[in-house]
Steps between C-alpha positions, in 0.01 A plus 500: 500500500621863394536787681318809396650816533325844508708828437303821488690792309448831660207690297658670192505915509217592270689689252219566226300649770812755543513569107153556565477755797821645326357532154157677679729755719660566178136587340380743828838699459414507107114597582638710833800697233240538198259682802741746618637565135126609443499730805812651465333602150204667613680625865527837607792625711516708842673624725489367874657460799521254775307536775600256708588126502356169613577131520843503624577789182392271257166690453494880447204745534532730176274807489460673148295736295303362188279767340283716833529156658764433823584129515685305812552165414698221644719323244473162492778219336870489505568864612781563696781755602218824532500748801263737613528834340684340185327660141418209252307481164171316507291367160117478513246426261324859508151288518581365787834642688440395805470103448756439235765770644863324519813649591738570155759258608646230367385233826168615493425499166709182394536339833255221521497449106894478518403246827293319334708392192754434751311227674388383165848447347599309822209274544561436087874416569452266750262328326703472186783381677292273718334346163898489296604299828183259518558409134837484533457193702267327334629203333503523092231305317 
């Protein structure tokens, strides 16, 4: 009578899920960059000026004129390195100024697009090199 013997290989590393969450990160900074393109087109600059800063600096209080109309808004995003009293430019969409107003710096404007296709190159890479190793060591039929 034989003995049977049981090995159980650790669970491989699903790679084409990677390519997959890589490949849509890749799309949202696309969609995300094709967005801001657009709003940079249609955007109207101010001047502003800090008014003071929250979330451990990363979140500034800007206060600017658009039109008759005096706006204090908190950026959101990757903003960083602002102080209170410091002048910056700000685009708006004159219909609306308040909700789409964004600091005119590179972080906040690029930040989480620029993020985003970061993430998405990395999950990609991984999974290609994950996948190239996996097929390296299959055997050849």
């Amino acid at each position: 009578m034989g003995l049977i013997s049981v090995t159980t290989s650790p669970r491989p590393f699903p790679a084409k899920l990677a390519c997959l969450i890589g490949a849509f990160m890749f799309a949202v900074a696309a969609w995300q960059g094709f967005q801001r393109m657009e709003f940079l087109r249609a955007a109207e600059t101010a001047a502003g000026q800090v008014v003071g800063v929250k979330a451990a600096g990363t979140q500034p209080q800007v206060l600017f004129h658009a039109g008759d109309m005096r706006i204090n808004y908190l950026q959101g995003g990757l903003a960083l390195g602002y102080a209170p009293g410091q002048a910056v430019q700000v685009r708006y969409l004159p219909e609306r100024p308040a909700a789409t107003a964004v600091v005119d710096d590179f972080l906040p404007l690029w930040g989480t697009t620029g993020l985003f296709a970061v993430l998405g190159a990395c999950a990609g890479a991984v999974g290609l090199v994950v996948l190239r190793a996996q097929r390296a060591g299959r055997p050849r039929q």
